[in-house]
C-alpha positions as CSV (number, residue, x, y, z in Angstrom):
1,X,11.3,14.7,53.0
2,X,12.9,13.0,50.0
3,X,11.1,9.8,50.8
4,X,7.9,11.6,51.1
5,X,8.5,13.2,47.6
6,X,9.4,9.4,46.0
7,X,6.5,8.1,47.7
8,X,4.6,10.7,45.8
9,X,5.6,10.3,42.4
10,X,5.0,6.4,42.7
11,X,1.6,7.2,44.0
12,X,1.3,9.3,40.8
13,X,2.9,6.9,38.5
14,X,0.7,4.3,39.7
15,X,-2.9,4.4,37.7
16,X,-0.9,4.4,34.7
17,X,1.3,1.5,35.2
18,X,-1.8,-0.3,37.0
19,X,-3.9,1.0,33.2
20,X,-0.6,-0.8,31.2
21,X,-0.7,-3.8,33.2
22,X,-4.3,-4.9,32.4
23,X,-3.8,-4.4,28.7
24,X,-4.3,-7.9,27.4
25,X,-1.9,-9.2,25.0
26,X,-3.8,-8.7,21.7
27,X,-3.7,-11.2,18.5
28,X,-2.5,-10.2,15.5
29,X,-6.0,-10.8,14.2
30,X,-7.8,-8.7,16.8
31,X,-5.2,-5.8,15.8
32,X,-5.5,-6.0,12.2
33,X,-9.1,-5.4,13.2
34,X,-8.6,-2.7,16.0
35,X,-5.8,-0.5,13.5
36,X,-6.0,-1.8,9.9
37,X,-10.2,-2.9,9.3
38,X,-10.9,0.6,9.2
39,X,-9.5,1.4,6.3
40,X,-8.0,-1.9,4.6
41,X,-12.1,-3.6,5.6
42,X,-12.0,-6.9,7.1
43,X,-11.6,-8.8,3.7
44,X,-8.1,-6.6,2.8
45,X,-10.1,-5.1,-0.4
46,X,-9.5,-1.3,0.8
47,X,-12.1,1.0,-0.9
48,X,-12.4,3.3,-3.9
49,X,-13.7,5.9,-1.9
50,X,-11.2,6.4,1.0
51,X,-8.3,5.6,-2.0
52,X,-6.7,2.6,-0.1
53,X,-5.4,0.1,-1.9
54,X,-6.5,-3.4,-1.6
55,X,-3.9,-6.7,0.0
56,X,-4.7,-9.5,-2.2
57,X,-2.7,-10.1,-5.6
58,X,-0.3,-6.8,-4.3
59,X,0.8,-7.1,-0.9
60,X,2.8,-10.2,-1.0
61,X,4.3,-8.7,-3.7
62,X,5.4,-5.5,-2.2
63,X,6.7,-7.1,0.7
64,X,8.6,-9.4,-1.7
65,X,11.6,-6.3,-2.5
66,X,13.3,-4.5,-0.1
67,X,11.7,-0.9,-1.2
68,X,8.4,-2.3,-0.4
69,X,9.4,-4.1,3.2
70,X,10.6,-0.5,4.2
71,X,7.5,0.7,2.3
72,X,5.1,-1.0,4.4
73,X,6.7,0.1,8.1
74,X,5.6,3.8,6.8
75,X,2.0,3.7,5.8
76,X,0.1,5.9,7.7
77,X,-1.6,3.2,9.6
78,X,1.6,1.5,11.0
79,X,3.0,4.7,11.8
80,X,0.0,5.4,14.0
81,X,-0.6,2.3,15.0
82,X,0.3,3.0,18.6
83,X,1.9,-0.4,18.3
84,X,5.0,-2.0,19.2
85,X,7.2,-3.0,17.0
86,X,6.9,-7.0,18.1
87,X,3.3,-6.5,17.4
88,X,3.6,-4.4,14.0
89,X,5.6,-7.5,12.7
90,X,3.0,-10.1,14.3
91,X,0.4,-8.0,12.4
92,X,2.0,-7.8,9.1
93,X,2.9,-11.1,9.5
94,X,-1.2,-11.8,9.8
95,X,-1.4,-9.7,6.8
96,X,1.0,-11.6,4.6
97,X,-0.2,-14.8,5.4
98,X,-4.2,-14.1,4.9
99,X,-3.4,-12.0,1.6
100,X,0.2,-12.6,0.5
101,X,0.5,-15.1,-1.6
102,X,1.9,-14.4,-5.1
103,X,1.9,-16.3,-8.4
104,X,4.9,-18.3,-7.5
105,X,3.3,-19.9,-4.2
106,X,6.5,-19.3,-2.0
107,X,5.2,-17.8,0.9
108,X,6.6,-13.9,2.1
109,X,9.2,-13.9,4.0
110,X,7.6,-12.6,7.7
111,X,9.0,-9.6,9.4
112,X,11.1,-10.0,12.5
113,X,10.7,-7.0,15.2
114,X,14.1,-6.1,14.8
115,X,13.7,-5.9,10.9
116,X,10.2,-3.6,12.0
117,X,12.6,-1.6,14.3
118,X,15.7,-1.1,11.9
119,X,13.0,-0.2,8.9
120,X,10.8,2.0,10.8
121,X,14.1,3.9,11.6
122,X,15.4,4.5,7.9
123,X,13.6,8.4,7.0
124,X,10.7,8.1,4.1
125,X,9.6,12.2,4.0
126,X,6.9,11.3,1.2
127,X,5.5,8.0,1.2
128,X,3.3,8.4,-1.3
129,X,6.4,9.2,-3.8
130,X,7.8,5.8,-2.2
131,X,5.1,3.7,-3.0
132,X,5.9,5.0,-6.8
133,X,9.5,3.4,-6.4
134,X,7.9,0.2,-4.8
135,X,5.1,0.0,-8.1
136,X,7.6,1.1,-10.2
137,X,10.5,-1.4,-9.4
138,X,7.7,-4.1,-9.3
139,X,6.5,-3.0,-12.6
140,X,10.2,-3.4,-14.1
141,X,9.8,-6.8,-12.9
142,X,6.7,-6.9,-14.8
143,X,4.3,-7.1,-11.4
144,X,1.2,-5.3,-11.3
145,X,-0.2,-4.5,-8.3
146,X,-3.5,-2.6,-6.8
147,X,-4.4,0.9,-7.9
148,X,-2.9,4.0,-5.6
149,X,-4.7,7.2,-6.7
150,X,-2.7,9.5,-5.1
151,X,-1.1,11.7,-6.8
């Protein structure tokens, strides 16, 4: 009986791990499509409308302090990204290098998984109050980056 009943769950476990296996391996580029075009559009501007802010002349900044690093694994989009963290750091990566550069030229440091993984772990309750402390520090710096209309 208790081979019957292993035999059983592997039979049910099956389709699913048969579904995983024929994932392809995506690029970064085809997920920055798949979970960040929607709302960041394929050029990185963002839109007015939907109040998302746009990549070039901000994020390399952002991702240039420590606040904004951690910042960046907690936008609503990474969070639900249904990504690993391997591929949220190839992604960001992706993003950084199409729309990071800043006025000094020195490219962003990329993200590492484990620096994705340690980040996404520290707790940000509000991360819209965050991204104040991120444009704030920046600003104190004297770094201006794109409009966040949220309150």
């Amino acid at each position: 009986m208790p081979l019957l009943k292993s035999l059983s769950v592997l039979i049910a476990l099956l389709p699913a791990a048969l579904a995983a296996a024929d994932q392809p391996t995506r690029s970064p580029h085809t997920n920055y499509i798949l979970r960040c075009a929607g709302c960041h559009g394929f050029e990185g501007l963002g839109t007015t409308e939907g109040d998302i802010p746009a990549f070039p002349d901000s994020v390399g900044y952002i991702a240039g302090t420590e606040l904004g690093r951690t910042y960046m694994m907690h936008v609503p989009g990474v969070v639900g990204s249904s990504l690993n963290d391997r591929e949220i750091a190839e992604v960001m990566n992706y993003v950084l290098d199409v729309w990071g550069e800043t006025e000094s030229g020195a490219p962003a440091v990329p993200f590492t998984e484990d620096e994705v993984t340690r980040r996404r772990a520290e707790p940000v309750p509000d991360v819209v109050a965050y991204r104040r402390l991120v444009v704030d520090e920046l600003a104190a710096m004297g770094v201006t980056v794109a409009d966040y209309p949220w309150p």
